[in-house]
Backbone as CSV, one residue per row, in Angstrom:
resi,resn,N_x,N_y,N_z,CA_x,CA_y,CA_z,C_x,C_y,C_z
1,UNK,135.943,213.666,164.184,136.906,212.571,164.336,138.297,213.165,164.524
2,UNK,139.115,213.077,165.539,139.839,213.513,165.680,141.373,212.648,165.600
3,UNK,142.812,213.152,165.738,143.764,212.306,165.083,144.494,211.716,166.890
4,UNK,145.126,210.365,166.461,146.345,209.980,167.349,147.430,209.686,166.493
5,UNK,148.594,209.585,167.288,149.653,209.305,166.652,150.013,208.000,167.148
6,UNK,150.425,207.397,166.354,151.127,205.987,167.424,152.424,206.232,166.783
7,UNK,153.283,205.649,167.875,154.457,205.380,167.910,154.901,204.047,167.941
8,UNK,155.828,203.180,166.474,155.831,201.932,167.237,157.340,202.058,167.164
9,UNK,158.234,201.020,168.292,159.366,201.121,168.371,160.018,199.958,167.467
10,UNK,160.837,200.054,166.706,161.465,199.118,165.961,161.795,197.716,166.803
11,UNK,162.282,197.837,168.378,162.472,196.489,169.179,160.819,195.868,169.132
12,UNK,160.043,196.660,168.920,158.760,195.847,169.040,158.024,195.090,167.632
13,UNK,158.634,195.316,166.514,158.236,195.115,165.402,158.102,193.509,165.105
14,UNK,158.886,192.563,165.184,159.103,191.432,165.305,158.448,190.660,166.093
15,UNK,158.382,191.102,167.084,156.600,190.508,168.158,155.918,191.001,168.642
16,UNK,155.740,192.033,167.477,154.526,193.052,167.470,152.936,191.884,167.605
17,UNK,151.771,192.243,168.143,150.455,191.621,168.139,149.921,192.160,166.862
18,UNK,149.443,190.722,165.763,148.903,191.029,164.913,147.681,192.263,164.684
19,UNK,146.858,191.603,166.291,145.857,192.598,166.560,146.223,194.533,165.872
20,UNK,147.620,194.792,166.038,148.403,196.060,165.950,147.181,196.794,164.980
21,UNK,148.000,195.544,163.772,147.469,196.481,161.916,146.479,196.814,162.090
22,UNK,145.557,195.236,162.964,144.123,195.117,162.674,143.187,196.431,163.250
23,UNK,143.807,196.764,164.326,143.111,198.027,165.385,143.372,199.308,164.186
24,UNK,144.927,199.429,163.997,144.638,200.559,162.953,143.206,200.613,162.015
25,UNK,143.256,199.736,161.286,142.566,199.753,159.814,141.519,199.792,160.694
26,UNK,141.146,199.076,161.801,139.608,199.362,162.327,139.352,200.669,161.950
27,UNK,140.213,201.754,163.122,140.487,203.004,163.523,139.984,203.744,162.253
28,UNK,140.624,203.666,160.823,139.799,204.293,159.622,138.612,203.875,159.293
29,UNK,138.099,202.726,159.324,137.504,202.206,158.907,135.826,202.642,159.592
30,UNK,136.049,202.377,160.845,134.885,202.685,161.894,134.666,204.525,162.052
31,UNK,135.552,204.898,161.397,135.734,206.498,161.722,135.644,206.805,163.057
32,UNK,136.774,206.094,164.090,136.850,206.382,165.798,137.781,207.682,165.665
33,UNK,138.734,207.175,164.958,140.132,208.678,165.498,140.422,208.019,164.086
34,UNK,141.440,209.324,163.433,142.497,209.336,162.168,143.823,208.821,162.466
35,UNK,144.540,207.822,162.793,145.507,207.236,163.067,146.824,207.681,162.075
36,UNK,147.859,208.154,163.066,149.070,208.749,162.389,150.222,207.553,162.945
37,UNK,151.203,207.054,162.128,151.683,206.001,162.513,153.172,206.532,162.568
38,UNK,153.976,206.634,163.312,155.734,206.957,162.801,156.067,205.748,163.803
39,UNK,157.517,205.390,163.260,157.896,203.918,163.256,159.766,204.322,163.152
40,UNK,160.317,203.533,164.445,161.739,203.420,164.778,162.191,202.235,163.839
41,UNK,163.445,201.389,164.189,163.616,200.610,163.336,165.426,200.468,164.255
42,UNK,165.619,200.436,165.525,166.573,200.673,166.020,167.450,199.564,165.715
43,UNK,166.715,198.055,166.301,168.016,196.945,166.048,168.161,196.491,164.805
44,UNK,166.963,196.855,163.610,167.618,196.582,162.551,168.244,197.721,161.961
45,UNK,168.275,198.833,162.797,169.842,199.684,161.885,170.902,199.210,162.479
46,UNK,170.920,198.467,163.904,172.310,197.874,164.338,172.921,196.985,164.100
47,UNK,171.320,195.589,163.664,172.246,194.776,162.444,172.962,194.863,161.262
48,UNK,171.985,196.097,160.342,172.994,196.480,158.964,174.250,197.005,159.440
49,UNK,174.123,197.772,160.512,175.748,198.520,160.507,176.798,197.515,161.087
50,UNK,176.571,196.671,161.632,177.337,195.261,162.150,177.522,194.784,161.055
51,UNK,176.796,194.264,160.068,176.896,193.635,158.710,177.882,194.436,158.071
52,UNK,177.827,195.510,158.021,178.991,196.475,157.234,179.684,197.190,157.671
53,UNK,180.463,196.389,158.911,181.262,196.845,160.096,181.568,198.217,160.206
54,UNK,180.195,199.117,160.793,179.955,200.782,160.926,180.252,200.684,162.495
55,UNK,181.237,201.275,163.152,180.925,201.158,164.624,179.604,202.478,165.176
56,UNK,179.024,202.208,166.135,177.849,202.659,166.817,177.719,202.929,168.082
57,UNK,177.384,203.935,168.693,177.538,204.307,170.043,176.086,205.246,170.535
58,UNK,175.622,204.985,171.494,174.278,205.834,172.266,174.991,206.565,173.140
59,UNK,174.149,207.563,173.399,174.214,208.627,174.323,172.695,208.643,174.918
60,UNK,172.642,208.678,175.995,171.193,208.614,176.655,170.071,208.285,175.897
61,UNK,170.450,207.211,175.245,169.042,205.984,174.251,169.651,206.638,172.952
62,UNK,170.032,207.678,172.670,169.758,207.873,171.177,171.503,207.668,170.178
63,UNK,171.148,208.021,169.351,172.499,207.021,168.754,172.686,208.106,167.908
64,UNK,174.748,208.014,168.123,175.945,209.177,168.084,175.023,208.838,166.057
65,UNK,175.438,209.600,165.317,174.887,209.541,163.671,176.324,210.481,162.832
66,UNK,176.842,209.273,162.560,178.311,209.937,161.472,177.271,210.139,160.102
67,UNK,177.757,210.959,159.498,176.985,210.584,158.000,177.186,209.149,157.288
68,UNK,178.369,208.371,157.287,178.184,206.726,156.939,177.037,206.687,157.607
69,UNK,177.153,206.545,159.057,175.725,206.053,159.820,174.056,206.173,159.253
70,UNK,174.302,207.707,158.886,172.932,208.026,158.402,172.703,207.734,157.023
71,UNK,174.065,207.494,156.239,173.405,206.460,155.176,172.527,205.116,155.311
72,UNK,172.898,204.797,156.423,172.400,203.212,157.058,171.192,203.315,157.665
73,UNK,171.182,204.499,158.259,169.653,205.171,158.970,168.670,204.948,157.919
74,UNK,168.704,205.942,157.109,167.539,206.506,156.101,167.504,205.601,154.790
75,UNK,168.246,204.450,154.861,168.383,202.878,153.693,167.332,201.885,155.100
76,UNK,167.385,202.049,156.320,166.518,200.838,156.787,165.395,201.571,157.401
77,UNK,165.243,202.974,157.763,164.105,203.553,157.878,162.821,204.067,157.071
78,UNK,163.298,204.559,155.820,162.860,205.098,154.998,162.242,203.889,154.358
79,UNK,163.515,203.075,154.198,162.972,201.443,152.618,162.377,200.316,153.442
80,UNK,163.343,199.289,154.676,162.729,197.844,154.770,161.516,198.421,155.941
81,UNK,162.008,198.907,156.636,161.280,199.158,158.072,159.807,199.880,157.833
82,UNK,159.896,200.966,156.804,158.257,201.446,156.176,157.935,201.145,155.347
83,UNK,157.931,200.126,154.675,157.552,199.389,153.731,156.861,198.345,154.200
84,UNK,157.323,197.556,155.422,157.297,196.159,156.189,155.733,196.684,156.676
85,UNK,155.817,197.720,157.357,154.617,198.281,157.830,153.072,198.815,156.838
86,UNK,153.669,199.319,156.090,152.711,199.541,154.467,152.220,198.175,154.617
87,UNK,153.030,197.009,153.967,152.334,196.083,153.341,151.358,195.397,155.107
88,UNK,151.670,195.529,155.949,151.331,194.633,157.536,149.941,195.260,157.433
89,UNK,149.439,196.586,156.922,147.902,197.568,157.080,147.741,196.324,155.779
90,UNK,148.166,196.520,154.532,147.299,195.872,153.386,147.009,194.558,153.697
91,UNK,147.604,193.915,154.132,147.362,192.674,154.325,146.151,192.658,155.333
92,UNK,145.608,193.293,156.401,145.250,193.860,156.857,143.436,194.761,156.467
93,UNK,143.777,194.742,155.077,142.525,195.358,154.182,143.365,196.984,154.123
94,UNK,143.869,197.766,154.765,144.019,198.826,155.138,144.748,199.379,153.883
95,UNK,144.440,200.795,153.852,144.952,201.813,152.446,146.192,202.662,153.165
96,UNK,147.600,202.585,153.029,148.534,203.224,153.483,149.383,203.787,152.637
97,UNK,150.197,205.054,153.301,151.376,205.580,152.285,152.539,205.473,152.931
98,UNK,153.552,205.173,152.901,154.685,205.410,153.353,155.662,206.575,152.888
99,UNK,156.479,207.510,153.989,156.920,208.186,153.669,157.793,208.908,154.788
100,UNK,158.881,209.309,154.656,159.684,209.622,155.694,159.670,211.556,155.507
101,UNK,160.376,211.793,156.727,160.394,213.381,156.655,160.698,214.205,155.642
102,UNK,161.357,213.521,155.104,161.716,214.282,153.837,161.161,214.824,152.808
103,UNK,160.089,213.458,152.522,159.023,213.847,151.568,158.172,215.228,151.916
104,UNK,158.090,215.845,150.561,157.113,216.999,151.249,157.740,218.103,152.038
105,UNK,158.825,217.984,152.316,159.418,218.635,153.696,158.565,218.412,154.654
106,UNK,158.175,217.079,155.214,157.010,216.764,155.969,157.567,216.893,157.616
107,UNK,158.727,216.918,157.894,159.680,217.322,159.183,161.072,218.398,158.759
108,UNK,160.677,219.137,159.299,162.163,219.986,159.206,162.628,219.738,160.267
109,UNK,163.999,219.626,160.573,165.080,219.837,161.515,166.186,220.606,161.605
110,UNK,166.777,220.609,162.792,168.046,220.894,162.784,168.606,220.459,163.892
111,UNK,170.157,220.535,164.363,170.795,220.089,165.221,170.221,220.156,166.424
112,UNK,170.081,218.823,167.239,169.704,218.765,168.463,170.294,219.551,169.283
113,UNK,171.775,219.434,169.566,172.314,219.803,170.452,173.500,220.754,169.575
114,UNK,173.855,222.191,170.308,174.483,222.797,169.309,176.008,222.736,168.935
115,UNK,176.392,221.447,170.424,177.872,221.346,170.452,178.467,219.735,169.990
116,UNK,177.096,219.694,168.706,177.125,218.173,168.017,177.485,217.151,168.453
117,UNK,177.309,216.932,169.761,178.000,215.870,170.317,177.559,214.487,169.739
118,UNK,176.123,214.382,169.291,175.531,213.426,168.423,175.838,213.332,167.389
119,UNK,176.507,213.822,166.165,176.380,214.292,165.209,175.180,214.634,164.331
120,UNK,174.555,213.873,163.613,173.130,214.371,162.380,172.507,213.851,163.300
121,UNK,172.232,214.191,164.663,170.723,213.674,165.221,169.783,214.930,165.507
122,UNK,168.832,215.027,164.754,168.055,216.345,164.803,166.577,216.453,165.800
123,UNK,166.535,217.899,165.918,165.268,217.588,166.376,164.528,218.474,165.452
124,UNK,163.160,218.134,165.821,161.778,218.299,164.585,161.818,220.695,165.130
125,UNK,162.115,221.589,163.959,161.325,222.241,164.216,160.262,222.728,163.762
126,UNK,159.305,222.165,162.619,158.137,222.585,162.328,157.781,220.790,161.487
127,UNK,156.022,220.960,161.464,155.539,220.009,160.773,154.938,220.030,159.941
128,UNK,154.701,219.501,158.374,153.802,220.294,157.347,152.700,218.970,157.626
129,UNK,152.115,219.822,158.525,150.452,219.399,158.402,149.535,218.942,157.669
130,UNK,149.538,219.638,156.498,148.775,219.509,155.444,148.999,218.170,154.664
131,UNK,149.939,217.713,154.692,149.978,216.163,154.149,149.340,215.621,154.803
132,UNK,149.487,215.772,155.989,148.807,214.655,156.748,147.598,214.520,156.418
133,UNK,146.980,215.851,156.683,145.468,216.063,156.384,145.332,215.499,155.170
134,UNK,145.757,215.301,154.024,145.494,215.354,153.000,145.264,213.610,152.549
135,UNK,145.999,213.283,153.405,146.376,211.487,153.352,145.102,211.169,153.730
136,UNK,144.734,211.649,155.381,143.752,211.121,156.078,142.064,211.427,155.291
137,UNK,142.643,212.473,154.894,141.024,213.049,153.955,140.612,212.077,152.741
138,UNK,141.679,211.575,152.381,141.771,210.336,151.287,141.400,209.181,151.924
139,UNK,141.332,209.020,153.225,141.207,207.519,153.795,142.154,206.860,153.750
140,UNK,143.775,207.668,153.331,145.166,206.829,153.740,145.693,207.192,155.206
141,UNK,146.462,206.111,155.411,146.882,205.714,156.691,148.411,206.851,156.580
142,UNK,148.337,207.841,156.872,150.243,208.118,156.911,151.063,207.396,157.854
143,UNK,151.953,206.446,157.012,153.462,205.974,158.276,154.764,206.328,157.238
144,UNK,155.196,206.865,158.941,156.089,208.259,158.648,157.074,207.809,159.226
145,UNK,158.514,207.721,158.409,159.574,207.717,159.103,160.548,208.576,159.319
146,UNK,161.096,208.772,160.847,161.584,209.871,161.248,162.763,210.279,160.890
147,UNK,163.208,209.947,159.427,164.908,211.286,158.496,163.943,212.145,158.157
148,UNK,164.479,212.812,158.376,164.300,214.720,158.544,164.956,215.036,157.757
149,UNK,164.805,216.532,157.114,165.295,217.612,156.412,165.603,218.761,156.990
150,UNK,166.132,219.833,155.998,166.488,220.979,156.764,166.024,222.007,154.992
151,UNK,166.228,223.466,154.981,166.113,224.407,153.570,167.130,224.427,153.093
152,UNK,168.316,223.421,153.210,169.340,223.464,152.590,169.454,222.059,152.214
153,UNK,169.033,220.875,152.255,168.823,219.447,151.979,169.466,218.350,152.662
154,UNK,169.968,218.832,153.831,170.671,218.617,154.424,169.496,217.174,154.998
155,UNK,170.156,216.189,155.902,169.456,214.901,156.595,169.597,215.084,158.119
156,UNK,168.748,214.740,158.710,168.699,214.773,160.346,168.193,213.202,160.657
157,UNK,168.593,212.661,161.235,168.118,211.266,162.051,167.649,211.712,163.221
158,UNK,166.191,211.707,163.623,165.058,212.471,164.362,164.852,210.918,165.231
159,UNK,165.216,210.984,166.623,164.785,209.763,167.520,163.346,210.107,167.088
160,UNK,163.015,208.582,166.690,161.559,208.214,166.499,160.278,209.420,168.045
161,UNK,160.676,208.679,169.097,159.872,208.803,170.250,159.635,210.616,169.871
162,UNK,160.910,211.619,169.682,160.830,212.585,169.788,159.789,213.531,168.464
163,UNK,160.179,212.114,167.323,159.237,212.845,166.235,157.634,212.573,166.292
164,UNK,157.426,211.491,166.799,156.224,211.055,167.012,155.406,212.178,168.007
165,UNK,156.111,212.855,168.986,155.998,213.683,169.797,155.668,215.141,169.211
166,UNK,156.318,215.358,167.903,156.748,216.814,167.320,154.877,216.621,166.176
167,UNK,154.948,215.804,165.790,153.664,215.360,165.217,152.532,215.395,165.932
168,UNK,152.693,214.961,166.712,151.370,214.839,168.611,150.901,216.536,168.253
169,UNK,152.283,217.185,168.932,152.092,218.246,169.282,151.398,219.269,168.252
170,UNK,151.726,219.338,166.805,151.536,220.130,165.534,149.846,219.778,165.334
171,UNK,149.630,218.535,165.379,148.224,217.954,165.677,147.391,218.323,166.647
172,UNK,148.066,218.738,167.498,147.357,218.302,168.912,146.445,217.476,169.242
173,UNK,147.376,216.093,168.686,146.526,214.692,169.252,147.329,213.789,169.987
174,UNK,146.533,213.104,170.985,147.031,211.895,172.018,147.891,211.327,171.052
175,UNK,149.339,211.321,172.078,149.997,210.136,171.629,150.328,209.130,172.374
176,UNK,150.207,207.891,171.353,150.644,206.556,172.059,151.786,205.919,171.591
177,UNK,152.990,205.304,172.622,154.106,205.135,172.238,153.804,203.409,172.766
178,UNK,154.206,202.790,171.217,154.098,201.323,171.542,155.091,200.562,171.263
179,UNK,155.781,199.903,172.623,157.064,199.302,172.751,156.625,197.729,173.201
180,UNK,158.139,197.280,173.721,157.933,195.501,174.565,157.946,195.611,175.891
181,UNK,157.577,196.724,176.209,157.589,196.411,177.885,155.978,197.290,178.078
182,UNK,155.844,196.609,179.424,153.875,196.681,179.713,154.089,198.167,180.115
183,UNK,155.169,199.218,180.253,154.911,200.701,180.669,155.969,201.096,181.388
184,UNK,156.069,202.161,182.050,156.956,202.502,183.051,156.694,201.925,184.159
185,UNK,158.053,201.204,184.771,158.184,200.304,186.026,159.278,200.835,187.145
186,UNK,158.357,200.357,188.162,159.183,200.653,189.459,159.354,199.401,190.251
187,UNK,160.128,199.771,190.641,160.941,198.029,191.303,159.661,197.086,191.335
188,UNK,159.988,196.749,189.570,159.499,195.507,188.887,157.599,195.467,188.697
189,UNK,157.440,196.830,189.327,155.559,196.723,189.072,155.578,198.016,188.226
190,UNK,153.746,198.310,187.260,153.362,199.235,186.141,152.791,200.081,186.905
191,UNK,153.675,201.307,186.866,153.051,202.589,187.513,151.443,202.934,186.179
192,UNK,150.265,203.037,186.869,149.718,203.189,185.456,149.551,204.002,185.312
193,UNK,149.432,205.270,186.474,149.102,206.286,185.762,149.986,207.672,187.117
194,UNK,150.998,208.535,185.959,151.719,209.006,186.782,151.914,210.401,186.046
195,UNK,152.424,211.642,187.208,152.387,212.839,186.434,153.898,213.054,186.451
196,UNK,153.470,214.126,185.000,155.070,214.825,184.762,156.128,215.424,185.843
197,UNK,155.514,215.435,187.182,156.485,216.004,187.912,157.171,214.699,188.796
198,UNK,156.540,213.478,188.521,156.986,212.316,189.141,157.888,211.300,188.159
199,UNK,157.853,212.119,186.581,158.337,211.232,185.556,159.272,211.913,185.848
200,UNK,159.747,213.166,186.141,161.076,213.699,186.285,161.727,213.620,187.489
201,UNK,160.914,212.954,188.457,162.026,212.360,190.044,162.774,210.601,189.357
202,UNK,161.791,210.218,188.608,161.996,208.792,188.038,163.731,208.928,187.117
203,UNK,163.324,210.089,186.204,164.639,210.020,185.496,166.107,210.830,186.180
204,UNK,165.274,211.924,187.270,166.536,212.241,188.473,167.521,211.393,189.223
205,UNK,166.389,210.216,189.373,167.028,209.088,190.417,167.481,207.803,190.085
206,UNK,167.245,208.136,188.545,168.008,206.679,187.261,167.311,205.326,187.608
207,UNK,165.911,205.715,187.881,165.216,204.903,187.861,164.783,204.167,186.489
208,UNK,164.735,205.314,185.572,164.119,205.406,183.946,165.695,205.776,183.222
209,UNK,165.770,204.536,182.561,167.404,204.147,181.724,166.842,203.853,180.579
210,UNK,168.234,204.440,179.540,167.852,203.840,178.443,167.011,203.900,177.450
211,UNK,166.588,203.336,176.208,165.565,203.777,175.423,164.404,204.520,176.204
212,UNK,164.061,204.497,177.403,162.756,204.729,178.042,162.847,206.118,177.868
213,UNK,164.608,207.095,177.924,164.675,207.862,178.359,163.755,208.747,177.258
214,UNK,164.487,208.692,175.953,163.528,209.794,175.420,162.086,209.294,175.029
215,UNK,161.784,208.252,175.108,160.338,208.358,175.658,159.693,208.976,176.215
216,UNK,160.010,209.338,177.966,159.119,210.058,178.814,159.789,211.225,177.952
217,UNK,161.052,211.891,178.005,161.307,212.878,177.510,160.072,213.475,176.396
218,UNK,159.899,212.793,174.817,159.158,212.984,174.562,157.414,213.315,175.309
219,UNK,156.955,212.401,175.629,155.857,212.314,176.716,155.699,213.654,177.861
220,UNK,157.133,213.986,178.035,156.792,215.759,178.916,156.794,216.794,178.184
221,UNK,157.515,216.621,176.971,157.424,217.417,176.006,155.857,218.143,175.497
222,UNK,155.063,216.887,175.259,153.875,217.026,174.437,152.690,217.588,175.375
223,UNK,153.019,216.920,176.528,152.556,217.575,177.875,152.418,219.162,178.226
224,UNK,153.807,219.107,177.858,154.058,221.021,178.165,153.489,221.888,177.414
225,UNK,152.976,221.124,176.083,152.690,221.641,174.848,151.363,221.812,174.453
226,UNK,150.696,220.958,175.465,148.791,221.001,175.487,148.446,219.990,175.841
227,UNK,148.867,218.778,175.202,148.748,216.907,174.932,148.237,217.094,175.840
228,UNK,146.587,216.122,175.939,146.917,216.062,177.714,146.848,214.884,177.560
229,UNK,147.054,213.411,177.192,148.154,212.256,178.110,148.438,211.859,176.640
230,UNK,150.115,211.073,177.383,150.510,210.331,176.428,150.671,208.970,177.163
231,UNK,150.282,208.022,176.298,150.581,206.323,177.059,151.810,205.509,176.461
232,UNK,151.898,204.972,177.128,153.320,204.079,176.914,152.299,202.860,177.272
233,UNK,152.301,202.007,175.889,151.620,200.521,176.583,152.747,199.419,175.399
234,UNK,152.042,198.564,176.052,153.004,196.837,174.877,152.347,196.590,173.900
235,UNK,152.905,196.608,172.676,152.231,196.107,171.924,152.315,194.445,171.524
236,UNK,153.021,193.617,172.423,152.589,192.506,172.482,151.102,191.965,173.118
237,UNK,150.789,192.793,173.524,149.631,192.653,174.049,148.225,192.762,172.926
238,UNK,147.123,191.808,172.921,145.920,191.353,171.826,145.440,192.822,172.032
239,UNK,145.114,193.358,171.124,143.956,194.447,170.742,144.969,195.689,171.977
240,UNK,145.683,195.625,172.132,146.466,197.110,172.978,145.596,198.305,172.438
241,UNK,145.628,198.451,170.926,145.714,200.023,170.906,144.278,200.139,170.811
242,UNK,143.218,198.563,170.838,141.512,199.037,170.742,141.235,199.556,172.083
243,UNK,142.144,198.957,173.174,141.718,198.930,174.467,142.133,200.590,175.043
244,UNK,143.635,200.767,174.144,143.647,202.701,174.313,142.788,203.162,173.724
245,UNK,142.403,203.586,172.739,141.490,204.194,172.052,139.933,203.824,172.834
246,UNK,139.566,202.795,173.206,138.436,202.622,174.011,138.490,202.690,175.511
247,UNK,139.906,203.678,175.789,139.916,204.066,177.328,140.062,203.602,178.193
248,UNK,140.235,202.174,177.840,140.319,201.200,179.084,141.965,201.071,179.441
249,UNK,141.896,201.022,181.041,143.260,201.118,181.566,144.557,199.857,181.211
250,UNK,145.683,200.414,180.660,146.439,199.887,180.368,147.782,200.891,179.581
251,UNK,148.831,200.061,179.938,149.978,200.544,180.007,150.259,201.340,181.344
252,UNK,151.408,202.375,180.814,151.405,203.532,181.661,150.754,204.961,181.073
253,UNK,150.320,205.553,181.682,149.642,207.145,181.146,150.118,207.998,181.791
254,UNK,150.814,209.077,181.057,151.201,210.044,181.965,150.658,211.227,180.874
255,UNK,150.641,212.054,182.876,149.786,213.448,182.789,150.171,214.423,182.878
256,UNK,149.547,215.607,183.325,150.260,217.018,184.157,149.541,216.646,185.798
257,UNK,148.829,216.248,185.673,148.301,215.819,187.195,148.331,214.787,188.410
258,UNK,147.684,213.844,187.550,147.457,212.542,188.013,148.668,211.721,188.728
259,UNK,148.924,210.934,189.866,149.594,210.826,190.555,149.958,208.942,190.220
260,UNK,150.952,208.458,190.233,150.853,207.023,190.061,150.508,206.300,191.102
261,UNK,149.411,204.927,190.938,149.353,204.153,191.857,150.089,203.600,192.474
262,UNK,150.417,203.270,193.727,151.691,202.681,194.255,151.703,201.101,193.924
């Protein structure tokens, strides 16, 4: 039995498809794949920081992180946003833990970029594995939220898409990134299935804006790294992740090969 990761995006949480939980807990339950869950939480960190007038700014999808900020990060990532999800599996029947990078030193980081232009936005460099294993060997569900650590205790705010990715990769299992839109689109239709050298004419030619960006970003990443596909599908959609896991076409999938349908 081998592991996936899902990715869900915080814009999708709110009209998320019940089906979501239900496919997880299948997923343990039926012993198909070991389901690894990490979870964004984007517009409700933009409502708290509006509520407590924090100003906020993105840089190519991902968001500038003052330390105020990342107090606000790791208070709605860590507490309402993985918690919301814990109880959505129990209700659900499902056995879950919640827990963000920190725990465990379960993500280390450090500075994304070295001329901080983000401030605390980190990226993942190692993953302690062994929790995971250890959850899944128990028959718990790990959902993992992406504040990061460093050997000095320091906090990193890890774009979800990219940690979900850093996890894929340490695993080496399929990842699926589940948002509100049916996949990557080209003037207005679902490319379904497209390769890494065509995801990078897409983001050359600013076709792919916006949150999408470190999506595929992630998605070539894991690619380069062994993954061989990662999908981008909706999770408004009934039973999405039975219909990934049971192979059937949907979303977008991208490869090292495979060419998109026109």
């Amino acid at each position: 039995m081998g592991y996936v990761v899902i990715k869900c995006g915080g814009s999708i949480m709110d009209g998320i498809h019940p089906s979501f939980y239900e496919n997880i807990v299948m997923m343990m339950e039926e012993n198909h794949v070991k389901p690894v869950i990490v979870h964004g939480g984007g517009p409700e960190i933009s409502k708290m920081l509006d509520q407590l007038k924090i100003e906020t700014r993105f840089i190519d999808g991902m968001r500038v992180t003052t330390n105020e900020v990342l107090d606000v990060v790791e208070m709605v990532l860590s507490g309402t946003m993985n918690k919301t999800i814990v109880r959505n599996l129990m209700t659900c029947g499902g056995r879950s833990i919640g827990l963000s990078g920190v725990d465990g030193m379960l993500l280390e980081a450090g500075p994304i970029h070295q001329e901080n232009q983000l401030g605390f936005v980190g990226r993942v460099h190692s993953v302690n594995t062994k929790i995971i294993e250890r959850l899944l060997n128990e028959k718990l569900i790990p959902v993992i939220s992406p504040v990061a650590t460093d050997k000095h205790g320091g906090r990193w705010n890890v774009n979800a898409d990219l940690a979900a990715a850093a996890i894929a990769k340490a695993l080496q299992a399929p990842l699926c990134l589940v948002t509100n839109v049916p996949g990557i689109l080209k003037n207005g239709k679902v490319l379904s299935n497209i390769s890494h050298l065509e995801v990078q004419q897409l983001l050359d030619d600013g076709t792919i804006t916006g949150g999408m960006i470190p999506k595929v970003k992630a998605a070539l990443d894991c690619l380069h790294e062994g993954i061989r596909e990662v999908v981008i599908l909706d999770g408004t959609e009934e039973n999405a992740l039975k219909r990934f896991i049971d192979k059937e076409k949907i979303g977008t999938s991208i490869n090292l090969e495979l060419t998109y349908a026109k």
